[in-house]
NUZAFI-438459 format. One record per atom (N, C-alpha, C, O): residue number from 1; residue in one letter; x, y, z. Coordinates in nm, 3 decimals. Example, Ala and Ser with C-alpha at 12.3 -4.5 7.8 and 13.67 -1.06 7.14 Angstrom:
BEGIN
- 1  a  1.319  -0.569  0.780
- 1  a  1.230  -0.450  0.780
- 1  a  1.320  -0.330  0.780
- 1  a  1.424  -0.332  0.846
- 2  s  1.285  -0.225  0.708
- 2  s  1.367  -0.106  0.714
- 2  s  1.290  0.003  0.787
- 2  s  1.341  0.114  0.804
END
This chain:
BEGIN
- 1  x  6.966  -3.890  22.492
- 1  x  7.013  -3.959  22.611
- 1  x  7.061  -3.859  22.715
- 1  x  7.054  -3.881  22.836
- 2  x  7.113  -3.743  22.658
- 2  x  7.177  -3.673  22.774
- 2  x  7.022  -3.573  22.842
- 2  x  7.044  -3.502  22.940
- 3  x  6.945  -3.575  22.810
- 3  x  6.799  -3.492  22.844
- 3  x  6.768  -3.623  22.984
- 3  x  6.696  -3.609  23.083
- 4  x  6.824  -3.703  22.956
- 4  x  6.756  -3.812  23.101
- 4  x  6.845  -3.764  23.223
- 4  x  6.788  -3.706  23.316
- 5  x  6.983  -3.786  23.228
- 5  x  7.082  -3.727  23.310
- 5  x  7.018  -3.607  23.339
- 5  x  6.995  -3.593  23.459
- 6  x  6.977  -3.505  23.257
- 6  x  6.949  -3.366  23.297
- 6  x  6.866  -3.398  23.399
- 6  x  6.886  -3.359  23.514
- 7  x  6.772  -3.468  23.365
- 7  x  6.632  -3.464  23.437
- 7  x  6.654  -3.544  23.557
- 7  x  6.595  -3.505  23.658
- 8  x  6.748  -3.677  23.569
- 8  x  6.796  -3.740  23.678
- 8  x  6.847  -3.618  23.794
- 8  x  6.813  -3.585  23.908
- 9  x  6.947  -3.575  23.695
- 9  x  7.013  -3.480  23.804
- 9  x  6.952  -3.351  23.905
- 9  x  6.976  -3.294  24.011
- 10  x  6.869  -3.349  23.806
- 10  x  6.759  -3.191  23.894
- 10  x  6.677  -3.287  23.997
- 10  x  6.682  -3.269  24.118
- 11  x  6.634  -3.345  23.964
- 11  x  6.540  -3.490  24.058
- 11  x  6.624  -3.508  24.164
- 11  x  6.581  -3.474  24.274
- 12  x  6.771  -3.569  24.154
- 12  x  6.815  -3.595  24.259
- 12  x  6.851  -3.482  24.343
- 12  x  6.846  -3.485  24.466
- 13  x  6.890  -3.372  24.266
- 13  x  6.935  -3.216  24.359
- 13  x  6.850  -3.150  24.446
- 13  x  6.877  -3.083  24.546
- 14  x  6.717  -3.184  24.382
- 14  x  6.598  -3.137  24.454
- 14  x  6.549  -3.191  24.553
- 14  x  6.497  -3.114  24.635
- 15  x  6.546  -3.343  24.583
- 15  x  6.513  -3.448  24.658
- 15  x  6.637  -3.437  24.805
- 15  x  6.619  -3.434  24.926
- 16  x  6.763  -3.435  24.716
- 16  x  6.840  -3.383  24.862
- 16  x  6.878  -3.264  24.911
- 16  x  6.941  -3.239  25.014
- 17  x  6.830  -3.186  24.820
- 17  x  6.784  -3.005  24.870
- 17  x  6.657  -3.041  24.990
- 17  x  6.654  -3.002  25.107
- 18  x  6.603  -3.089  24.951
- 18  x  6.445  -3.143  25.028
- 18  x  6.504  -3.225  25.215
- 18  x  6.457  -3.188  25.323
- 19  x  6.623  -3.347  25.194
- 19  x  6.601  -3.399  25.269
- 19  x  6.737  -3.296  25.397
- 19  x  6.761  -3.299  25.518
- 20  x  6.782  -3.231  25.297
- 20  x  6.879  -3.171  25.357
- 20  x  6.804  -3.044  25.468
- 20  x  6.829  -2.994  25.578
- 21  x  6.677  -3.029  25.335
- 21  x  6.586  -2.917  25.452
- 21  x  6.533  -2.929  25.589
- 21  x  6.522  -2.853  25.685
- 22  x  6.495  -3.098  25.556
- 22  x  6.447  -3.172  25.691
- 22  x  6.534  -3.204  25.778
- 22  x  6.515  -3.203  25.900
- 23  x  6.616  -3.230  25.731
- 23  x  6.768  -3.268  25.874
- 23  x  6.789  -3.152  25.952
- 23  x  6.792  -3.145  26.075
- 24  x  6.806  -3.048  25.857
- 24  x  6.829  -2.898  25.911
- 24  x  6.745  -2.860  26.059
- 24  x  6.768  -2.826  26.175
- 25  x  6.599  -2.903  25.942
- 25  x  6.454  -2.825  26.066
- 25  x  6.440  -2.952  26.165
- 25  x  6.373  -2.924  26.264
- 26  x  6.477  -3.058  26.163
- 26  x  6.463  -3.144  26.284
- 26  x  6.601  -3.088  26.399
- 26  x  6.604  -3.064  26.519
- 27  x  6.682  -3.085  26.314
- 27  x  6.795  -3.042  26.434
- 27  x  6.748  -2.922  26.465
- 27  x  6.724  -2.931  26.585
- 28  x  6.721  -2.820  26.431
- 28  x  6.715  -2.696  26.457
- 28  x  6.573  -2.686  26.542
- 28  x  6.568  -2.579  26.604
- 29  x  6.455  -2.771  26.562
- 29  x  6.382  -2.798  26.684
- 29  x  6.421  -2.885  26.784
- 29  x  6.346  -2.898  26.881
- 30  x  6.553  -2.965  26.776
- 30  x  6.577  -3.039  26.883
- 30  x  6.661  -2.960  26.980
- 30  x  6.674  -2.985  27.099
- 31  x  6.731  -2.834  26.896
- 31  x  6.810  -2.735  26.969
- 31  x  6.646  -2.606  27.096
- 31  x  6.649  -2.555  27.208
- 32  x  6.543  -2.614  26.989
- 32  x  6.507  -2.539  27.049
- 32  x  6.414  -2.616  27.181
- 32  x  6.381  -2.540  27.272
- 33  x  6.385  -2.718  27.190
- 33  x  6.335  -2.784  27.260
- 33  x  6.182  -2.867  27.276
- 33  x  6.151  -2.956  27.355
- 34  x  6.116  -2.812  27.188
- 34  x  5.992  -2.814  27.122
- 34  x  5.957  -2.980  27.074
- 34  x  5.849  -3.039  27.071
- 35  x  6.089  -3.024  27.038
- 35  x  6.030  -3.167  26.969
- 35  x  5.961  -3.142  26.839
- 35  x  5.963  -3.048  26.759
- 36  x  5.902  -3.252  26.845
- 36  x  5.839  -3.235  26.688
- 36  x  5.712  -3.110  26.662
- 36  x  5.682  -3.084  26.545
- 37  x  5.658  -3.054  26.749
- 37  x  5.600  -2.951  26.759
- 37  x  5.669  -2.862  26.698
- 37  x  5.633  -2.844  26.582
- 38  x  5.753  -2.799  26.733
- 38  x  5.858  -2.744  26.676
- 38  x  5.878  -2.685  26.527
- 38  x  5.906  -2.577  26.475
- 39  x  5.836  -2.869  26.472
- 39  x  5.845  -2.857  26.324
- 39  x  5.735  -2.761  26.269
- 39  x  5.756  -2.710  26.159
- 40  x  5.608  -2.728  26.342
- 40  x  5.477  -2.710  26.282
- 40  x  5.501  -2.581  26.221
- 40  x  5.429  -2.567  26.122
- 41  x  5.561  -2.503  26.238
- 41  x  5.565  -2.381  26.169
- 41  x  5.609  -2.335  26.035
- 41  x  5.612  -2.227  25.976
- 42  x  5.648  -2.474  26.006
- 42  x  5.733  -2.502  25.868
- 42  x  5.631  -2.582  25.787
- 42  x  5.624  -2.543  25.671
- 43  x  5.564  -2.666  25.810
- 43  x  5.509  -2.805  25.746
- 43  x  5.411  -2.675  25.633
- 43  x  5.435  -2.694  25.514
- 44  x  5.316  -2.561  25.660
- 44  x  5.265  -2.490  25.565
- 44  x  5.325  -2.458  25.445
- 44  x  5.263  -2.478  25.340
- 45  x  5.467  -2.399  25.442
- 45  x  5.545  -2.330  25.359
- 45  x  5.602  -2.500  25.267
- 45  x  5.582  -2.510  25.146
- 46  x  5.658  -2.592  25.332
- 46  x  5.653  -2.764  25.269
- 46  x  5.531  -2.756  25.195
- 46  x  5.531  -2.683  25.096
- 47  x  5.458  -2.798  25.216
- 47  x  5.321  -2.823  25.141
- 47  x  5.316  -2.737  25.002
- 47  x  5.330  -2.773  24.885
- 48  x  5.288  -2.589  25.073
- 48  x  5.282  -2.505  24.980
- 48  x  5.391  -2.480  24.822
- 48  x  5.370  -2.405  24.727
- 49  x  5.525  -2.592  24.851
- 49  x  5.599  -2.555  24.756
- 49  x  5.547  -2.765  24.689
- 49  x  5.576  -2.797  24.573
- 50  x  5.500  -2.833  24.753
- 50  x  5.477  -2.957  24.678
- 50  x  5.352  -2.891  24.605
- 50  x  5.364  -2.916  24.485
- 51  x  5.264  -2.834  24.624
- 51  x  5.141  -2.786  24.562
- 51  x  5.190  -2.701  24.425
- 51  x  5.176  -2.731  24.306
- 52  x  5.241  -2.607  24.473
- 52  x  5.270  -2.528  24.348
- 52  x  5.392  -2.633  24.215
- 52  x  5.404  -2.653  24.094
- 53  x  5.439  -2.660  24.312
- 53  x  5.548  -2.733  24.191
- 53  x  5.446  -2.851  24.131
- 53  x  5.475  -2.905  24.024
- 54  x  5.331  -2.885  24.203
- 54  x  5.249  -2.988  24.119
- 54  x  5.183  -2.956  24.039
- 54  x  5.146  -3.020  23.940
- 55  x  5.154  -2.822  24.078
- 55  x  5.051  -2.771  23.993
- 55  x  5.125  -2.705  23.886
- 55  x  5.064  -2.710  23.779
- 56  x  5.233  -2.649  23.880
- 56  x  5.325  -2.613  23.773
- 56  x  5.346  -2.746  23.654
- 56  x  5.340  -2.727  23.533
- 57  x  5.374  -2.905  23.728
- 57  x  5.415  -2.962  23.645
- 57  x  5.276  -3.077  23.572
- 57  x  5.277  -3.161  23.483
- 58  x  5.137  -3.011  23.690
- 58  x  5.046  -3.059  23.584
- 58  x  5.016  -2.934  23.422
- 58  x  5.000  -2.941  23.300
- 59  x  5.022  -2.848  23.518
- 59  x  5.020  -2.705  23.352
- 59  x  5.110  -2.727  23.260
- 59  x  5.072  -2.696  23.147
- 60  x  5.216  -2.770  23.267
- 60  x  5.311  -2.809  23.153
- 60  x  5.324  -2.901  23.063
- 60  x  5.386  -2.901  22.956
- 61  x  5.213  -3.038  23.151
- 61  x  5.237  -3.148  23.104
- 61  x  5.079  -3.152  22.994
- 61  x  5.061  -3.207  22.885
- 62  x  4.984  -3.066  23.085
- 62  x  4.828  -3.031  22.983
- 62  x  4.936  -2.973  22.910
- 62  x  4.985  -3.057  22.834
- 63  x  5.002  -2.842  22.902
- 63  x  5.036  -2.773  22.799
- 63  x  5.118  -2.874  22.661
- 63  x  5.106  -2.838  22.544
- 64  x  5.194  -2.991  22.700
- 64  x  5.286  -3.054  22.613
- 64  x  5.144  -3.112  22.510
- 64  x  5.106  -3.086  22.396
- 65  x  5.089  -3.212  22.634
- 65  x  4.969  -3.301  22.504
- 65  x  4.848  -3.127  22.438
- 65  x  4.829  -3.123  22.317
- 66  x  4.819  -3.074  22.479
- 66  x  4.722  -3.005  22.401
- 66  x  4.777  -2.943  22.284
- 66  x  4.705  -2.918  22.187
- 67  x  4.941  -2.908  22.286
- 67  x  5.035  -2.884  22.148
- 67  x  5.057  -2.986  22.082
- 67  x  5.066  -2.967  21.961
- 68  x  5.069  -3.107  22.125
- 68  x  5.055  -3.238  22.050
- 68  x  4.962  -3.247  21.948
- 68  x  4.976  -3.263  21.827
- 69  x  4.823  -3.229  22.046
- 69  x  4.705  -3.292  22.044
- 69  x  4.624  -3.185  21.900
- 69  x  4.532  -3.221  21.828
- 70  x  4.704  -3.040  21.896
- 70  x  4.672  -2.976  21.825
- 70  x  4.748  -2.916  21.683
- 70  x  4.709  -2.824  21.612
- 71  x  4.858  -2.994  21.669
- 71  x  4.939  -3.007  21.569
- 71  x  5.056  -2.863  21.588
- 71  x  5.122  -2.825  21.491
- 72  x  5.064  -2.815  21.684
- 72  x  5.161  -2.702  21.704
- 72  x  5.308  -2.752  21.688
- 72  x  5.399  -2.682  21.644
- 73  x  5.323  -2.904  21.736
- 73  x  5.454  -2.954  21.724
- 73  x  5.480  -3.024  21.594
- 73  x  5.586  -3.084  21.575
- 74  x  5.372  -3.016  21.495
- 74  x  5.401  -3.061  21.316
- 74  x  5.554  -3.004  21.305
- 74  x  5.617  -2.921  21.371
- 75  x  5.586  -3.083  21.194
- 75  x  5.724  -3.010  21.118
- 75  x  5.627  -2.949  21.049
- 75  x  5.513  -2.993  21.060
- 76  x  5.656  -2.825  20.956
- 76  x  5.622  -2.797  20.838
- 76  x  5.752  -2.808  20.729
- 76  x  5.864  -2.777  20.770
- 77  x  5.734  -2.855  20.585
- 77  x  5.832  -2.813  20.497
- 77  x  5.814  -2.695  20.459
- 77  x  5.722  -2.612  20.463
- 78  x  5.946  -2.703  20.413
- 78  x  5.949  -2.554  20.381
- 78  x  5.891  -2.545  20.156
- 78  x  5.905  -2.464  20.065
- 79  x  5.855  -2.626  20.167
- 79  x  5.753  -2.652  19.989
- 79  x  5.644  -2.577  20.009
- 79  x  5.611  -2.482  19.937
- 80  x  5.563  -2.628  20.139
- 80  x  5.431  -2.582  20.175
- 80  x  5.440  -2.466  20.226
- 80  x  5.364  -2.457  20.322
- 81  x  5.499  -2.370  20.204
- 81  x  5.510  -2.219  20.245
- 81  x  5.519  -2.139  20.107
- 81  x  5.529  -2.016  20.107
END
């Protein structure tokens, strides 16, 4: 039960790490005058961290079922040794 909290909590830290980024870069082009143009210089480096973190958490998640899928996560007793 406490592995869900963990995982709640990084979810939510990250999500308002995220929206906190966007409040930041909207104010910080409304100072410069640009408007939403403004934002464009940022939206690459955004992307680029949803991509990698997707692609990180599809490699982990192939990696969980193919250890499944291949008996790496068996118990062994300790008889059969």
């Amino acid at each position: 039960m406490r592995k869900n909290y963990i995982v709640y909590g990084l979810a939510f830290v990250g999500l308002a790490g995220f929206a906190l980024f966007c409040g930041w870069a909207f104010f910080a082009a409304s100072k410069i005058g640009d408007g939403w143009r403004g934002l464009g210089p940022i939206w690459p480096y955004v992307v680029g961290g949803v991509v990698v973190t997707a692609a990180l958490a599809g490699f982990l998640m192939w990696l969980a079922f193919y250890s499944a899928n291949h008996g790496y996560d068996d118990r062994i007793d300790q008889d059969d040794l």
